[in-house]
N, C-alpha and C positions, 0 to 999 in steps of 0.2 A: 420918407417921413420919419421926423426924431420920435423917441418915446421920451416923455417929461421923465426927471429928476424928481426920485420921490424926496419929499421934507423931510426933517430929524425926527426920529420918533421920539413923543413924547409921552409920559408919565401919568398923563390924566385920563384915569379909565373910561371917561365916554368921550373921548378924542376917537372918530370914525379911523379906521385904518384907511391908507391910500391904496386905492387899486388903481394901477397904472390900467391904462388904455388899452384893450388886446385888439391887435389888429385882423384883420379876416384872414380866412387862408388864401385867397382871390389876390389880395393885396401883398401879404409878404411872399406871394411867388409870383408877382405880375409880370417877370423877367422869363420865369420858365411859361406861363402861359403865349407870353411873346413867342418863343423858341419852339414849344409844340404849332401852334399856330405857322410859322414859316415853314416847319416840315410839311403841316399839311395844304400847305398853300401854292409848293415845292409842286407836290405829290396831283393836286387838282389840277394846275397850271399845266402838268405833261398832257396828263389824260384826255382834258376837252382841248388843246390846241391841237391832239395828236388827230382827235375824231374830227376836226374842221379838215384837216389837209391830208387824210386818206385818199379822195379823190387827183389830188395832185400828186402825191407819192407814189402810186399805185399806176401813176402814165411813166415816172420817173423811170421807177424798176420796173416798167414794161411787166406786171403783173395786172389782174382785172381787179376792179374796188373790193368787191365781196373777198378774192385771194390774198388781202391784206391781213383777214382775221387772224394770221396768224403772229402778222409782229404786235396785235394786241395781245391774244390771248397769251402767249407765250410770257408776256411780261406779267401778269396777274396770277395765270398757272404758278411762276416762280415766287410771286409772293404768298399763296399760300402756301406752297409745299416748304419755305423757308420759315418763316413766322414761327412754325412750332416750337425753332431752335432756339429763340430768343428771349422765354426764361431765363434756360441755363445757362447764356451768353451771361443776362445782366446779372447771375447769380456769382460767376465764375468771374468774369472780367468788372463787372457795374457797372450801373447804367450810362454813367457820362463817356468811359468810353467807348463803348459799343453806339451808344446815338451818332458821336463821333465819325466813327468807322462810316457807321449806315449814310451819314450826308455826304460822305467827301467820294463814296464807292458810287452814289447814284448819282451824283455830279461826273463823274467820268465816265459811267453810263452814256450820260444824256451828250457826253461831250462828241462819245464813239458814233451814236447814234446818228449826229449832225456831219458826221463824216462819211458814212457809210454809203455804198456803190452800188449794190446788190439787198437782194430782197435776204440770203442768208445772214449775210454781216449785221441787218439792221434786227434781224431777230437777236443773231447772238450777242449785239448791244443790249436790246430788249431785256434779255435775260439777267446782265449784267448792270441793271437800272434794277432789276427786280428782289437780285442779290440786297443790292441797297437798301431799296425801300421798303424788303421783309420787316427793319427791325425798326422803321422810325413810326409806324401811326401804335404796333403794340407796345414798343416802348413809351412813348407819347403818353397813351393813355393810361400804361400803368402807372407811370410817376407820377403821374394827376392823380389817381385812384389811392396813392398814396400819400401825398402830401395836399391834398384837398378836403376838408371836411364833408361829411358825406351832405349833409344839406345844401351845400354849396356846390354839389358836382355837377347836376345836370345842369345849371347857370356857367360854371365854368368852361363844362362841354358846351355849351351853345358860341359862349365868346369866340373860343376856339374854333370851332367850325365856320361859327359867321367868318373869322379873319382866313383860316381857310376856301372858304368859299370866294373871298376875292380872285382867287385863281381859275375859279370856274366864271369870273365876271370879264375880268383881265384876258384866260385863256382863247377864246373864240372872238375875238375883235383880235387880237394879235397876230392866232395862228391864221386867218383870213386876211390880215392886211400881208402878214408877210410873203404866205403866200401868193397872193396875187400881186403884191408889187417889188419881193425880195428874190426867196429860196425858203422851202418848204425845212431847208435845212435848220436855218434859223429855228426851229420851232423848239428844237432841242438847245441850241446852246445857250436860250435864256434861262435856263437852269442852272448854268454855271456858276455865274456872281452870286446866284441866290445859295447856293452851295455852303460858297466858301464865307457867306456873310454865317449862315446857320452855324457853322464850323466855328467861328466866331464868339457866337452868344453862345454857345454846348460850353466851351471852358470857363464862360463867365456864371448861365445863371442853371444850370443843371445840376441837380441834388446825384451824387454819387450811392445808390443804393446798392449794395450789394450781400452774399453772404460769406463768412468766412471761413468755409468750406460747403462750398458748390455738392451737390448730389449728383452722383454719376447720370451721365449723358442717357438717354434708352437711347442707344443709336440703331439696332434693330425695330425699336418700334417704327423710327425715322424713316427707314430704310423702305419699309412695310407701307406706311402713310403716302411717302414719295411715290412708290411705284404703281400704288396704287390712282391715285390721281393724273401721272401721267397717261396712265394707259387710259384711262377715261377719255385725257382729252384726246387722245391719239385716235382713239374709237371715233370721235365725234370730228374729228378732221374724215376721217378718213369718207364719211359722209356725205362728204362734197364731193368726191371722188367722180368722176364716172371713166366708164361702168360706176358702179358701188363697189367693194371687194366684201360683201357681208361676212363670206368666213371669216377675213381678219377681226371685221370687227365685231362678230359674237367673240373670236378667240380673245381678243384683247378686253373684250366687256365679262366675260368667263373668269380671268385672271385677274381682272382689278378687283372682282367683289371678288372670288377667293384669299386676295388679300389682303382685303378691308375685314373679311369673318376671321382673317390668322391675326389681324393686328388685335380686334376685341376680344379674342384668347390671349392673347400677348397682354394687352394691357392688365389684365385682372390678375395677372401672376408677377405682374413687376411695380415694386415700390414707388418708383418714380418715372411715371411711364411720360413719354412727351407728350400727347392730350388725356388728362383723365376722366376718363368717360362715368367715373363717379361723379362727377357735378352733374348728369345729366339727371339722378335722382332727384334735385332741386327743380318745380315745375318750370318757374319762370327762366330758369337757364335753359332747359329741354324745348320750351314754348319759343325763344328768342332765338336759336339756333336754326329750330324748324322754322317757323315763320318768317324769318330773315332769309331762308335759302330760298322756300319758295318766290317768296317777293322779287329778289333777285333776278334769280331765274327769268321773271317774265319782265321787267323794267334795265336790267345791265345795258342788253343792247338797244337799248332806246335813242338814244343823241346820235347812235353812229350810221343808223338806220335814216334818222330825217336827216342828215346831216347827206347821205347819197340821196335821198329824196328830194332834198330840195337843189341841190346842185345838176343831180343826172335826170332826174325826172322832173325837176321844173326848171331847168338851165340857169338856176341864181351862181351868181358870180360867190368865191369862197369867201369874200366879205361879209359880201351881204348876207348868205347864211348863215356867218360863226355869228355876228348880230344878231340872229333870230336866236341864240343860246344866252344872250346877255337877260333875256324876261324870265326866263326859266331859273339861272343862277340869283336874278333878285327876289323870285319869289323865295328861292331855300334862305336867304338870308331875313328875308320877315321872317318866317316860319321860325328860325333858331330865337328870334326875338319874344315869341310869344310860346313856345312850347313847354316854358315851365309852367306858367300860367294855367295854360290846358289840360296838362297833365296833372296839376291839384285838384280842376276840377271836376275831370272826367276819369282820370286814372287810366290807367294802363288798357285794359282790359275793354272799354268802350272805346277809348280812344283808337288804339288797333285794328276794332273791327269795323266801325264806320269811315277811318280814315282809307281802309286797304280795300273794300270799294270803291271809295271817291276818285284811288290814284287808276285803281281796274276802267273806272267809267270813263275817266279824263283821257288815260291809254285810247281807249276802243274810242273816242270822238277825234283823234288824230286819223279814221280810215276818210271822215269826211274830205277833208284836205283833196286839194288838187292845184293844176297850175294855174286856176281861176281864182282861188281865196285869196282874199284883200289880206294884204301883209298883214292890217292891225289884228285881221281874227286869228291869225296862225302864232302872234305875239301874243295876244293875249290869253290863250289858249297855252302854249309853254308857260304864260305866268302863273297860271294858277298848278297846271301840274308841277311846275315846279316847286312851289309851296307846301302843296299838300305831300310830294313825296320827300320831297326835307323835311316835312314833318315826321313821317312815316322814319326814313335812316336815324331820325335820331332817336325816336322812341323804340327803335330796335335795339339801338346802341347802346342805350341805357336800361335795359331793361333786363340785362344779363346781371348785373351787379346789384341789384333791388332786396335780393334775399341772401348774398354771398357776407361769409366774413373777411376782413379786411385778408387773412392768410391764405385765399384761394385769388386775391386779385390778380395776379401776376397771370396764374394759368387760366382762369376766366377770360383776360385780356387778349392771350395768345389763341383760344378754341376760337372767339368772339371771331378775330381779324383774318383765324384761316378760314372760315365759314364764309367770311364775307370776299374774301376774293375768289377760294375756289366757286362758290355761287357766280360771282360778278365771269370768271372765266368761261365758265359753260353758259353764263346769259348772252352772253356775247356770240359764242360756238353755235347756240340755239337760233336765236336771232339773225343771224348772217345765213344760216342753212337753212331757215323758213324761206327767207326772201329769193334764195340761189332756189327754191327746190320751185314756188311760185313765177321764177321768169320764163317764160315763155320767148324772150327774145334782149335784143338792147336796144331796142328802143326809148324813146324818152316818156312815152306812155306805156312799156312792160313794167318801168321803174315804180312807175305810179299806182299800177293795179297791185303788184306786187308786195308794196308797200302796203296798202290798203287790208289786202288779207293777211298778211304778217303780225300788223298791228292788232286785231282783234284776235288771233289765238292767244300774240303773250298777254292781252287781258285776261283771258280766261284763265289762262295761268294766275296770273294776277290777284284775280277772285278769289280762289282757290284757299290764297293762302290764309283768308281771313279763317275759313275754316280751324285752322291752327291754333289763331289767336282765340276764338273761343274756351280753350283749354284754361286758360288763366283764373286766378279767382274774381269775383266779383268785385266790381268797382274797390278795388285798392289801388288809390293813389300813391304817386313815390314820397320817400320821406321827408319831409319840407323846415 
């Protein structure tokens, strides 16, 4: 769009001055919203085609369904334990080229992944997709955070996500056709083109923010954060085990919070620590971190759970059930449509606590399910949870930056996205080891019982978390 030509000025004092036109911040970065938007559309695209063809994968590498969780988890563990880094990245290097790096490293990720023979290779692809995708949704959203007016953000995050969410529309009809009429391999290398198009638009419409002189790295704190979270999940692998080996894993659950108490002495002695746990003094950041992990926790492994339920427990072909994922991704795409709207009117604070029931209750009515429900109830039933917990992620999502000044965006972005995958990692660790601890056998009705009970604890989880949101203040709406 041009901006008009202002006229001569002229000399006659009640001649009105021209104010030219200002255009929105929505509109003079419609090219970076594009560009965040395929990262995350990239990043959706893997996740729900990966949870469609679990059960095909998992005959491939002669592992069992439930033994898959680790080439998920693995890739999500890596993205939070890397995220943190990605401040000092876009401080040090800036932002265009580090998004840069992030698309072309999880396109060769996903390339490895579509190659791989073995259940280890495809992890340590996994990991190598996770390298990647550490820095493209915190980066993503802090370039937004900073070159979007803040009345305009959580519309802009909604565009974003709706264009994102086509991959969760896209993902589960794809990874179901391909794998039932291709190679599960496929599932990975349509990432590629999308890659190297993102790669593309990063040189043309990405704002280069950076500082010019970077703050030294806390690479001890990193070190401390890391180890800590691995050995968590390494604990909660170990879980599935049998036997169990509990020493190990009190010893490794012993040492990761030993190192989670050395990092929050660490932090408070170091200038620039990589999570600053001083933001946690600001309620609404403290509320959204908590709130956000709980939630997590009981809804992560949700898709990957029906998605064995409905293929090994009610023998739907992987078509026909990556479709039953197509109701659910159109409901989060309404929800981003109207969440501005909701949140003027209810604010934060009511909206949280009635909605994270709604998603608790919608969870626990998945136990009715069986290989008798009429497809439209189990569709229409992911329609609405999917709605309401799109609503849910994005009033999480937005709800960290509500009281922050624009100078803590960056590190608000990075706490925000480690929270939300290490959460999504152990939802998933939780999840798969309910349902392993629940079977009683393999049959095609253990899958279903199993299933059944699984689904009503991570409700309760679920529930739980409204608790949290309580904390907040009173019907304070975000700023409009």
């Amino acid at each position: 769009m041009r901006r008009m030509s202002a006229p001569a000025p002229t000399d006659s004092p009640s001649a009105p001055a021209y104010d030219p036109p200002r255009l929105s911040s929505r509109v003079q970065f419609r090219g970076l919203l594009y560009l965040v938007a395929a990262a995350f559309f990239m990043q959706s695209l893997d996740s729900t085609v990966v949870n469609t063809a679990v059960p095909a994968m998992a005959g491939a590498l002669e592992v069992t369904p439930l033994g898959m969780r680790t080439a998920l988890t693995s890739y999500v563990l890596t993205l939070a334990i890397l995220i943190p880094a990605s401040p000092w990245l876009c401080d040090r290097l800036g932002t265009r080229r580090v998004f840069g790096i992030a698309i072309m490293v999880f396109g060769l990720g996903s390339l490895l992944c579509g190659l791989a023979q073995t259940l280890p290779q495809l992890v340590g692809a996994r990991v190598l997709q996770g390298v990647g995708g550490a820095s493209l949704m915190p980066v993503g959203r802090y370039v937004l955070v900073r070159s979007i007016e803040k009345r305009e953000f959580v519309r802009a995050m909604s565009t974003v996500s709706t264009f994102g969410l086509l991959g969760s529309v896209l993902g589960p009809f794809l990874g179901g056709a391909l794998v039932e009429y291709t190679s599960w391999r496929l599932i990975f290398l349509i990432n590629v083109p999308v890659a190297i198009a993102g790669y593309w638009m990063n040189r043309r419409d990405m704002p280069d923010y950076r500082l010019e002189r970077a703050n030294r790295f806390d690479g001890r704190g990193f070190v401390m954060f890391a180890a800590a979270s691995a050995l968590l999940l390494v604990a909660s692998e170990l879980a599935g085990s049998t036997p169990v080996p509990w020493g190990r894993i009190g010893l490794y659950t012993l040492a990761a919070v030993g190192l989670g108490a050395l990092y929050v002495w660490h932090s408070r002695r170091t200038a620039h620590p990589v999570a600053d746990l001083n933001l946690l003094r600001v309620r609404s950041v403290r509320v959204a971190l908590a709130g956000g992990l709980f939630t997590r926790l009981g809804i992560s492994g949700m898709f990957l759970l029906l998605m064995l339920f409905l293929q090994i427990g009610c023998g739907w072909s992987p078509l026909a059930a990556g479709l039953m994922m197509v109701p659910q991704a159109l409901g989060s795409i309404i929800a981003k449509w109207v969440i501005n709207r909701v949140l003027v009117h209810y604010g934060y604070r009511r909206l949280l606590l009635g909605n994270t029931l709604i998603v608790a209750a919608l969870l626990a009515m998945f136990a009715l399910l069986g290989p008798a429900t009429p497809v439209w109830a189990i569709g229409l039933l992911a329609f609405f949870y999917g709605a309401f917990a799109g609503m849910q992620y994005t009033a999480m999502n937005t709800l960290i930056y509500t009281d922050l000044d624009i100078k803590h965006a960056s590190m608000a972005s990075s706490m925000a996205s480690t929270a939300q995958y290490l959460a999504m990692s152990f939802g998933i660790a939780l999840a798969t080891l309910l349902m392993q601890a629940m079977l009683n056998g393999h049959a095609h009705e253990d899958y279903v019982v199993a299933f059944r009970w699984t689904v009503l604890i991570l409700a309760a989880i679920t529930a739980g978390a409204s608790r949290v949101f309580s904390q907040l203040r009173r019907d304070r709406p975000p700023a409009s």
